[in-house]
N, C-alpha and C positions, 0 to 999 in steps of 0.2 A: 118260415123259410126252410127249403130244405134241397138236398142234393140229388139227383140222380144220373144215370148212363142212359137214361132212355133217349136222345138224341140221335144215338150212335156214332157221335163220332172216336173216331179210333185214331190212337196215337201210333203215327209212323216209328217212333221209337222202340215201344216194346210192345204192340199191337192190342194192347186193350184198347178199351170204350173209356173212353174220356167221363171226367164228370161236367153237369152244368148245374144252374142253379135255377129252384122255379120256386113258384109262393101261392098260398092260398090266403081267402078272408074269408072270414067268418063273420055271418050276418043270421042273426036273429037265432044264433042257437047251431046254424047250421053251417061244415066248409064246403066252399063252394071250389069249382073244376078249380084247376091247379093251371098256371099261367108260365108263359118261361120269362126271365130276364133278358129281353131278347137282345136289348142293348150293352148288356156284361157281357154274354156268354159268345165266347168265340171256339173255334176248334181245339183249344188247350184245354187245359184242366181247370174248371174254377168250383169250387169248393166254400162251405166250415164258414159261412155268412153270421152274421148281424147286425143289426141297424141301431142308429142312434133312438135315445130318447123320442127323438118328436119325428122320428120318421122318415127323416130327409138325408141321410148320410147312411150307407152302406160299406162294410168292411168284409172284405175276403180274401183269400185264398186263389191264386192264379201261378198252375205250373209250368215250368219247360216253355214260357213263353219268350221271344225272344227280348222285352226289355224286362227281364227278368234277372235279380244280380246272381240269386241262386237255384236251384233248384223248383221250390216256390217260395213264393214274396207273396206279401201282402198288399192289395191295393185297396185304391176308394174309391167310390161315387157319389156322383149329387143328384137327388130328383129334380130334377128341372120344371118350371111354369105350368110346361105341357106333359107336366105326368110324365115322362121320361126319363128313365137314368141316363144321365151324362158324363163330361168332366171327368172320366175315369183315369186314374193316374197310380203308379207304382209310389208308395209311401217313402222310397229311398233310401239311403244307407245308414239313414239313420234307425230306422225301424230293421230294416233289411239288411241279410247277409249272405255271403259265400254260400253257404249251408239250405237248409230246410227251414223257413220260417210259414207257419200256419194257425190256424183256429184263434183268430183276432177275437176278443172277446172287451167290449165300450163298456167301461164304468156310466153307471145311470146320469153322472155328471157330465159325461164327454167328456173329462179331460185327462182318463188315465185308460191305454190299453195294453190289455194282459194279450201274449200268445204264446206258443211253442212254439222251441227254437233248439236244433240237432247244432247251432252252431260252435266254430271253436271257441275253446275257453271255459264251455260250462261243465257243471258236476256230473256230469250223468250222460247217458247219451240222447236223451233230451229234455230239457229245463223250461221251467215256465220265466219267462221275462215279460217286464211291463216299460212301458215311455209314458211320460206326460206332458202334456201342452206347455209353453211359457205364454207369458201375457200377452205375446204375437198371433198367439196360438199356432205357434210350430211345435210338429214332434220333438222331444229332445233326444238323444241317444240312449239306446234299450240298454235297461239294468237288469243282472238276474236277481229273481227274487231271493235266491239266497238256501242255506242250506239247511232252513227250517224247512222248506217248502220241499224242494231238490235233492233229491237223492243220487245214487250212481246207476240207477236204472231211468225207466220213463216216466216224466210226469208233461200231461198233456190236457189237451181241452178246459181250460183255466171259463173260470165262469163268475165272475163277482159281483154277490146280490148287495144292494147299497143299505138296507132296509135296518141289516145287523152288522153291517160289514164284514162280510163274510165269505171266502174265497170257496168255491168248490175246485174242484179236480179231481183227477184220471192221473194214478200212478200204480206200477208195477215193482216198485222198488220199497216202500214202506217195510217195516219189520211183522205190523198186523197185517196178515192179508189173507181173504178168503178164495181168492182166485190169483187170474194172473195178471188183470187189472182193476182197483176196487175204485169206488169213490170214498174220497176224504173231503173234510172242511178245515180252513184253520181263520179263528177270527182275527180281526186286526187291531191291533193294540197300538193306535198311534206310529209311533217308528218301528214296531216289530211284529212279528203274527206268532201265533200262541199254536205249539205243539197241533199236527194236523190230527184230525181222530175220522179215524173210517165207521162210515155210516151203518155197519154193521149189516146183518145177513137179509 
């Protein structure tokens, strides 16, 4: 999965080039041409994708659209029968808010997603927040991860491998830092995550 402007469309608001989103597979060693999402991508902005586990459930990034509560929201889709993204819908206010929310990132379970979020209330000027399913499998209302994680600067692009349980990210604000955005990991200790440590140079 990945983003581009090559579509061209241009946003009447501050006249750049929009993004969409398109995909490639890979067969036998080799990717093949690159495809659009032809049934997400509209003249707004869509963005910062990933799919579920088995393939069938997509999360992204969609800005300045009008059922959009802020800025950008995060929405979903379903592959449908006929190999089609459908059912595409705004995750709502329980995920979603006034602010910036972007770069949805599915735990290998599906039932926990992490993204970044400019909105009010958090540490920094933007924070990584997570929601998780209940036994309805509804979103519940997004938690910040907290001030292990969060800084007063940006922490962004949250990514968590199931394997070690183990969060990556994108922040600007850490104390070690070799630039002006590094990557860090912090593992998860049951109810709390252990000091993040940048993956060095």
């Amino acid at each position: 999965l990945f983003t581009s402007k090559r579509n061209g469309h241009i946003d009447p608001l501050n006249r750049n080039y929009n993004e969409d989103l398109f995909f490639s597979r890979r067969a036998d060693g080799v990717w093949g041409y690159s495809e659009e999402f032809k049934k997400i991508n509209t003249p707004y902005n869509e963005g910062s994708a990933c799919l579920s586990k088995d393939g069938k459930q997509l999360f992204f990034a969609r800005c300045n659209s009008p059922d959009s509560y802020g800025s950008c929201d995060i929405f979903h889709a379903v592959l449908k029968p006929d190999s089609t993204w459908g059912y595409t819908k705004n995750l709502g206010p329980a995920i979603n808010s006034i602010g910036w929310d972007s770069q949805p990132s599915l735990s290998h379970s599906g039932d926990t997603l992490f993204f970044a979020s400019d909105r009010i209330g958090g540490l920094g000027f933007s924070d990584i927040y997570y929601s998780t399913k209940d036994k309805d499998g509804n979103w519940q209302k997004a938690l910040n991860l907290g001030p292990i994680i969060n800084t007063r600067g940006f922490e962004v692009s949250p990514f968590f491998h199931h394997k070690h349980n183990v969060l990556y990210f994108s922040s600007n604000g850490q104390p070690l830092s070799f630039g002006g955005f590094d990557i860090l990991k912090s593992y998860k200790r049951k109810l709390t995550w252990d000091e993040p440590k940048n993956l060095g140079p």
